[in-house]
C-alpha positions, 0 to 999 in steps of 0.5 A, a space after each residue: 888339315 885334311 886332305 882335299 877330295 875331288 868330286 866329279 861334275 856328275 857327283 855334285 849334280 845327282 847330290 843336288 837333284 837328290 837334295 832337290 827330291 827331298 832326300 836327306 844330306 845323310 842319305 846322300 852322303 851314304 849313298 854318293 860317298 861324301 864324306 862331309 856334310 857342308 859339301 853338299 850344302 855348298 853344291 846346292 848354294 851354288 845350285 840357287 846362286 846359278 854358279 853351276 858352271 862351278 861343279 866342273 872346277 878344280 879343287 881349290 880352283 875358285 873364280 873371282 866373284 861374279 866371274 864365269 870359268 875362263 875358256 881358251 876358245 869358244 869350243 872349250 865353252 860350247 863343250 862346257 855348257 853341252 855338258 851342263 845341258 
């Protein structure tokens, strides 16, 4: 089995704006450095479902169906959605 890559939030969110402009997968992965093509279908599923919460998860890190990230406090929320805005 592979190794796992991490991408940063930043990285998901310009492959979907991209994809979004109508670039092509391959263009993406050139251009971002993703090395797999499902990765970014994967992104731009989450992206339509609104599960975008799930771009600043770990790796391997995946919630319960239906269920949001899970904060320590309201500021840690704020914080996540500020980021996402």
């Amino acid at each position: 089995m592979g190794t796992r890559v991490s991408y940063p939030a930043s990285v998901k969110e310009e492959a979907v704006q991209m994809k979004l402009a109508g670039i092509s997968t391959k263009e993406i992965m050139d251009k971002l450095g993703i090395k797999n093509k499902t990765q970014v279908k994967t992104w731009m599923k989450w992206y339509h479902n609104g599960e975008t919460h799930r771009f600043h998860q770990p790796v391997g890190k995946q919630y319960s169906y239906g269920k949001g990230p899970e904060y320590q406090d309201e500021n840690e929320r704020l914080k996540t959605e500020n980021r996402y805005l």
